[in-house]
C-alpha positions as CSV (number, residue, x, y, z in Angstrom):
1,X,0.0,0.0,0.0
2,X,1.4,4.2,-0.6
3,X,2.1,5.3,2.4
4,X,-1.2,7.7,1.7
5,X,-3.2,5.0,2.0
6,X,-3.3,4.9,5.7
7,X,-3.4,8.9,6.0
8,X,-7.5,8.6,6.9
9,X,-6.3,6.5,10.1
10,X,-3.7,9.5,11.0
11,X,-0.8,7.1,10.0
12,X,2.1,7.8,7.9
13,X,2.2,3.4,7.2
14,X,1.4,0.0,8.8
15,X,3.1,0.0,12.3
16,X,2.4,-3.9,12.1
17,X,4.1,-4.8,8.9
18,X,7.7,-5.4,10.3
19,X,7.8,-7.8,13.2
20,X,11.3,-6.8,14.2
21,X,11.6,-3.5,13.2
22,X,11.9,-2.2,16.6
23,X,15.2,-0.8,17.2
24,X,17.4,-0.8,20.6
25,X,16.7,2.5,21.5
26,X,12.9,2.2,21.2
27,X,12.4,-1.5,22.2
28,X,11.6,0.3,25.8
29,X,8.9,2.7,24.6
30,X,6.9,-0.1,22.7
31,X,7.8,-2.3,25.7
32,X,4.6,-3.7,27.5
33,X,4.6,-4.8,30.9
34,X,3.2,-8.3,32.2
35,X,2.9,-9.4,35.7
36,X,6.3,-11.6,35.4
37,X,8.2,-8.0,34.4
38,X,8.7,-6.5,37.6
39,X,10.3,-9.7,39.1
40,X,12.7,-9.3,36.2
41,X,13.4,-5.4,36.9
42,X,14.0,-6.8,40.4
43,X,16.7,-9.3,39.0
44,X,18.3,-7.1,36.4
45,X,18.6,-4.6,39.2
46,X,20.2,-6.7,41.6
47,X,22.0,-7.4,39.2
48,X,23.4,-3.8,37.9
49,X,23.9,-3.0,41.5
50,X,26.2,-5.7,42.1
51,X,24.0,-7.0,44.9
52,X,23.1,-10.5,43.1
53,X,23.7,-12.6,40.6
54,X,21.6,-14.9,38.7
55,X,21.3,-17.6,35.8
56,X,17.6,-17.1,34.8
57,X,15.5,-19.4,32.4
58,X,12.3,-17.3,29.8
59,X,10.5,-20.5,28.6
60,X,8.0,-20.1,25.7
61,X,6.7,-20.6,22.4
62,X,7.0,-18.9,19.2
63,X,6.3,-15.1,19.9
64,X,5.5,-15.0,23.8
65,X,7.8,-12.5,24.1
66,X,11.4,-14.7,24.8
67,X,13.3,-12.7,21.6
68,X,11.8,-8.6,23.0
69,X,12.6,-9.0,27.0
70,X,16.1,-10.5,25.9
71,X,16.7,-7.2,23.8
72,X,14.8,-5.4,26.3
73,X,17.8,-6.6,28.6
74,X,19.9,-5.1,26.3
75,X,18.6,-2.0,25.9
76,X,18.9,-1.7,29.9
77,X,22.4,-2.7,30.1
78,X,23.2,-0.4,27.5
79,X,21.5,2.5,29.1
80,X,23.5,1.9,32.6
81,X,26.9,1.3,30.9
82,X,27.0,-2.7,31.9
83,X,29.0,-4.9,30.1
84,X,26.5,-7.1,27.7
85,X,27.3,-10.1,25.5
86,X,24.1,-10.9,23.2
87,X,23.7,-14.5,21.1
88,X,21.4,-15.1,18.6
89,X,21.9,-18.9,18.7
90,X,22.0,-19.9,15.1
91,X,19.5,-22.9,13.6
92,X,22.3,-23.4,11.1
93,X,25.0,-26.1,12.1
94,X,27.8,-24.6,13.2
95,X,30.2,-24.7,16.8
96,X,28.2,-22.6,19.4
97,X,30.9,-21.9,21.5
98,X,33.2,-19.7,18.7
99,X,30.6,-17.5,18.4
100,X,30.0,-17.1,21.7
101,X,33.5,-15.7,22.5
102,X,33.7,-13.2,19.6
103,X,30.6,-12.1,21.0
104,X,32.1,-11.4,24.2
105,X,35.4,-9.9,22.5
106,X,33.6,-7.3,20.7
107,X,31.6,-6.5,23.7
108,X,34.6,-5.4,25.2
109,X,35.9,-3.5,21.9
110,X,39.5,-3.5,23.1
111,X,41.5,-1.3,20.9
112,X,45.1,-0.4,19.9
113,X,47.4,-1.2,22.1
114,X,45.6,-2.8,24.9
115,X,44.3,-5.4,22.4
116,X,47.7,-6.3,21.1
117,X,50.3,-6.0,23.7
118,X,48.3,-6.3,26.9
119,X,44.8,-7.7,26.9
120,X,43.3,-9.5,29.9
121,X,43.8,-12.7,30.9
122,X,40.4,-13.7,30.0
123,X,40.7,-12.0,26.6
124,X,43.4,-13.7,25.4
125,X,41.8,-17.3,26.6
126,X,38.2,-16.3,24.1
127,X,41.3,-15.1,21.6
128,X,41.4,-19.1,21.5
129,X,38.3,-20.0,22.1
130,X,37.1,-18.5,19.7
131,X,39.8,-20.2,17.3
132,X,38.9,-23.7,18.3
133,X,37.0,-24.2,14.8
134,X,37.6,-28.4,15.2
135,X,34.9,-28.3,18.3
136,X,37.4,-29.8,20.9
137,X,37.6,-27.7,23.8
138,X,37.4,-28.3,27.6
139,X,34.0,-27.4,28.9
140,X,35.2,-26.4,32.6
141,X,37.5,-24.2,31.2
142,X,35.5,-22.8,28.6
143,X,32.9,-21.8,31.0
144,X,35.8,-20.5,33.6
145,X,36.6,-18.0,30.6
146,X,33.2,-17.2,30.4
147,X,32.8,-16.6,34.1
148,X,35.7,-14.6,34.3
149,X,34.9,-12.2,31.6
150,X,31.4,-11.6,32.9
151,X,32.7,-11.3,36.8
152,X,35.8,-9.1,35.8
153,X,33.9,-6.9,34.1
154,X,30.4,-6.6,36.6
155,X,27.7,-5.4,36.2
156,X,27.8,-7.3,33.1
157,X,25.0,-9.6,31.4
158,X,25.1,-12.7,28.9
159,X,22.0,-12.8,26.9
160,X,21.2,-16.4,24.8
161,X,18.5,-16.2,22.1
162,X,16.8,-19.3,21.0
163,X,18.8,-21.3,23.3
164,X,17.4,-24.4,22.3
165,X,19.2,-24.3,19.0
166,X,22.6,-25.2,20.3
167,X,20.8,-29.2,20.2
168,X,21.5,-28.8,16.8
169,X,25.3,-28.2,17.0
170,X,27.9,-30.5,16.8
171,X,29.4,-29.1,20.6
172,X,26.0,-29.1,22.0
173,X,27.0,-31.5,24.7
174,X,30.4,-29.2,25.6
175,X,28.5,-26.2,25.2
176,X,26.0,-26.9,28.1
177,X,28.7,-28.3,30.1
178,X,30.3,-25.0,29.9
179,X,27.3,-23.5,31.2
180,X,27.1,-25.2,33.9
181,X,30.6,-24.5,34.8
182,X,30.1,-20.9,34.1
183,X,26.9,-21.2,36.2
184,X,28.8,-22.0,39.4
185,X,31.3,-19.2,39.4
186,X,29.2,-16.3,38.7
187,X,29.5,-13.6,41.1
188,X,27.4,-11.0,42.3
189,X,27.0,-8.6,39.7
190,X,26.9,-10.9,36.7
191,X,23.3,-12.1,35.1
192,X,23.0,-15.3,32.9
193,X,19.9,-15.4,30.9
194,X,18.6,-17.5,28.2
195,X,15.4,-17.8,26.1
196,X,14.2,-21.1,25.0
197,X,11.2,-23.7,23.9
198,X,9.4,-25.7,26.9
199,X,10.5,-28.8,25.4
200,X,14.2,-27.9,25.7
201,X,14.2,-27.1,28.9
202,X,12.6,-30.2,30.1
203,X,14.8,-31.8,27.7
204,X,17.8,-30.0,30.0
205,X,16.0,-30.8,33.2
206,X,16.4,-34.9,31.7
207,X,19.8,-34.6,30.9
208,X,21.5,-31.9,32.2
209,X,20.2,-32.1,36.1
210,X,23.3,-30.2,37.4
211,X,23.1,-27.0,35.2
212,X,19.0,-27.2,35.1
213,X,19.6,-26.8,39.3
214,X,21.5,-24.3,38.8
215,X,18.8,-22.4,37.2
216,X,17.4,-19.5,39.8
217,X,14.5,-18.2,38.3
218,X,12.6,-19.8,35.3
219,X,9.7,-17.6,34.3
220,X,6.8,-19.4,31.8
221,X,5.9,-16.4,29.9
222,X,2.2,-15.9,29.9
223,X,-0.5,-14.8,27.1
224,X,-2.0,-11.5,26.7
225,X,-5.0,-10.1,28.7
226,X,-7.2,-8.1,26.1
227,X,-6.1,-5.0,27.7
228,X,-2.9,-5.7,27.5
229,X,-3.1,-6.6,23.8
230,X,-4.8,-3.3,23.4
231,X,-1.5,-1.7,24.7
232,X,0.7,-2.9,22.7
233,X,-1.6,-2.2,19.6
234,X,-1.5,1.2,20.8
235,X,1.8,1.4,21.3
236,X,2.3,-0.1,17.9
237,X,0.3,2.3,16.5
238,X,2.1,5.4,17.9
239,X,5.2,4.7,16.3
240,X,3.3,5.9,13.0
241,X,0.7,8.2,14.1
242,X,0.6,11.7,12.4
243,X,-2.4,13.0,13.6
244,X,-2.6,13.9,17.3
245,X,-5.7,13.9,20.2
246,X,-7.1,10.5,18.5
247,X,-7.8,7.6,20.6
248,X,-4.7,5.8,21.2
249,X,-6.1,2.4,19.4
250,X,-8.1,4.2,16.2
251,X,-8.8,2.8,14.2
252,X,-9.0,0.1,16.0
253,X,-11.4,0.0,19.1
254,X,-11.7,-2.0,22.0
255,X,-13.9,-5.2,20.3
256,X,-11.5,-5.2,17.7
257,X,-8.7,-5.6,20.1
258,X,-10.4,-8.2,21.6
259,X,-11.4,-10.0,18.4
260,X,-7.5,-10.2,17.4
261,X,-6.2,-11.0,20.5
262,X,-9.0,-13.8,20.3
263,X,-8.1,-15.1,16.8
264,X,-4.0,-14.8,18.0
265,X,-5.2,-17.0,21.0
266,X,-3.3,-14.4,23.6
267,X,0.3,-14.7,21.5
268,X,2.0,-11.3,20.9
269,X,3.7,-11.7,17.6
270,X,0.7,-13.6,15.9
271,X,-1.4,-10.4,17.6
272,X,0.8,-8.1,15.4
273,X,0.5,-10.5,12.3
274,X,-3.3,-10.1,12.4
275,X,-3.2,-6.8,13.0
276,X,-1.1,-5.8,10.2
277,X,-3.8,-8.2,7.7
278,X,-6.8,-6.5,9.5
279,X,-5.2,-2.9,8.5
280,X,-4.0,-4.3,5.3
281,X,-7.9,-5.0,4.8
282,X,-9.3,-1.9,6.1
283,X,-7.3,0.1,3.7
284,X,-8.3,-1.8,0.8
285,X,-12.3,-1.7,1.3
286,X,-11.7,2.1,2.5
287,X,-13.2,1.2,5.8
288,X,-13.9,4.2,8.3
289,X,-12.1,2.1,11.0
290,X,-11.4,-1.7,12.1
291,X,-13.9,-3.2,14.5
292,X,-15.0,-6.4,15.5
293,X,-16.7,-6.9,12.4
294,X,-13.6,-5.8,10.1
295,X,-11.2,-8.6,12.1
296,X,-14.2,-11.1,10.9
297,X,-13.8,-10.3,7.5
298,X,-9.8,-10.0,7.3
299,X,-9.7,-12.9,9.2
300,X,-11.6,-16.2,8.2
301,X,-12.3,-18.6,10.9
302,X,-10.3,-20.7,9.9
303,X,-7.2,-19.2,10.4
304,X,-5.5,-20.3,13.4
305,X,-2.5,-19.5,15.7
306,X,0.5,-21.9,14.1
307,X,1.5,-23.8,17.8
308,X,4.4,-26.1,16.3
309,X,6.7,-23.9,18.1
310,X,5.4,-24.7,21.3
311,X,6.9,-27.7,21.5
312,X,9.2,-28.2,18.7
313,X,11.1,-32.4,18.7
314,X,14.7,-32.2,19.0
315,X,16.3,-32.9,15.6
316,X,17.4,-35.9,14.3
317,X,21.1,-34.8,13.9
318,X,21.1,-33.7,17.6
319,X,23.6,-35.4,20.0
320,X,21.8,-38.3,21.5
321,X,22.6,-36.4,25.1
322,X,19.9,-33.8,24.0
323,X,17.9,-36.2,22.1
324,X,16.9,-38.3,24.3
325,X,13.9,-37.2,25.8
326,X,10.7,-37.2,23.8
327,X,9.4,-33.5,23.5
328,X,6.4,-32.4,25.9
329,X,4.4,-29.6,26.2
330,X,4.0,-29.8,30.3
331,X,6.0,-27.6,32.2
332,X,5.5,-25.6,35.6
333,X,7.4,-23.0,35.9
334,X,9.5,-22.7,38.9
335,X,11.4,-20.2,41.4
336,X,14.1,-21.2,44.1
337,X,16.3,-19.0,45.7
338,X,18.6,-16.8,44.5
């Protein structure tokens, strides 16, 4: 559609039609808060004050959120001047671990002559990490690197995307190891956190026992309320708004809000996926704005929320260590100490 298209709605273009086109510095203002966000401030705060350290567990399927809180992490490190290492843990094949330590080399951006003639202990050890293409590597000291990066430079925070991925990878079974060696010397002032798939984790649990204890916090990440949807439609909707003193959701109202969040079955990406076609239609029929009866017509009743990412099977070429255990969709989400 021209980007004139959507000037009757006071928008200058589709706020929905790029899922991640948030960037860092505005992933806070479009940032909604659930119930399970304010024990995470209270983490990441701990955290940044050097009072605490955790390894914390975001478990959930296909857009509940795992992807935004991790960058949302980010963004807050960022802002107080902590040290942050962020992995987007590939679904290609590859050796998790060398990409993990470049990551945490160019966190640290060492330049000149303090990154040839005199870099830090721990710098020098990724220096080789990162180098160690053939996948052979000790896991204890691997995650003693790792450690020793994050404490040495506290507050600090390691961010893992799409955890679950590293089951693909031919170091899967080092790589986790690692973890779990890196999980036992974090200090206070260092914050571990991971995003994954319910299966994997249980998967972890099975398999893993020492590093899924290690886990302090695992947070199930919950669907949306319909006011809560309607937020973050609103707040979608600002980003492109032109035309001030309109109500924050037009032209969407309240049943349409509802309706979508309905037909998305409380999941906030697939929300903003129906959104964007319910716009899309609006536009095209010239519609005065999108209500309930608009989402009916965009959206057939037989389109449903796509759930295979909820609990995805292991691959075949996993390691038979992460393979093991047959995927399942139960999981409770816990809370021990920290």
């Amino acid at each position: 559609m021209p980007g004139g298209s959507y000037e009757r709605y006071g928008l200058t273009g589709n706020p929905f039609r790029d899922l991640t086109s948030d960037s860092l510095e505005d992933i806070e203002v479009f940032h909604v808060d659930l119930q399970i966000d304010e024990s995470l401030n209270t983490i990441k705060d701990e955290v940044l004050e050097k009072e605490n350290k955790a390894l914390v567990a975001l478990v959930g399927s296909l857009g509940t959120g795992k992807t935004h809180r991790l960058r949302l992490a980010q963004a807050q490190a960022k802002d107080r001047g902590a040290y942050c290492v962020y992995l987007d843990v590939p679904e290609k094949a590859g050796l998790t671990m060398p990409l993990l330590a470049h990551e945490f080399q160019a966190a640290k951006n060492l330049k000149g002559f303090a990154k040839i003639f005199n870099p830090p202990a721990w710098y020098r050890q990724l220096t080789a990490l990162e180098k160690s293409k053939d996948g052979k590597y000790d896991p204890g000291q691997a995650g003693h690197v790792l450690a020793a990066a994050l404490n040495m430079n506290a507050p600090s925070f390691l961010l893992l995307n799409d955890l679950q991925n590293v089951a693909k990878m031919p170091d899967s079974d080092l790589f986790v190891k690692a973890l779990q060696e890196l999980g036992d010397e974090l200090k206070p002032g260092a914050l571990v956190m991971f995003g994954c798939t319910p299966s994997f984790l249980v998967t972890l649990g099975a398999n893993y026992p020492a590093l899924s204890s290690r886990i302090n916090r695992t947070f199930l990440l919950p669907t949306l309320s319909i006011d809560e949807a309607a937020l973050l439609l609103a707040k979608k909707l600002l980003a492109k708004r032109i035309v001030q003193n309109l109500d924050p959701l037009y032209p969407y109202d309240r049943d349409a809000a509802a309706a979508l969040n309905s037909a998305a079955q409380a999941n906030p990406r697939r929300l903003v996926e129906l959104a964007d076609r319910a716009l899309e239609y609006a536009v095209e029929h010239r519609a005065y704005r999108v209500d309930a009866d608009t989402v009916a017509a965009a959206i057939p009743p037989t389109t449903t929320l796509d759930t295979s990412g909820a609990v995805p099977k292991i691959l075949p070429q996993a390691p038979p260590s992460l393979a093991s255990l047959p995927a399942t969709p139960e999981i409770r989400a816990k809370a021990s100490p920290r």
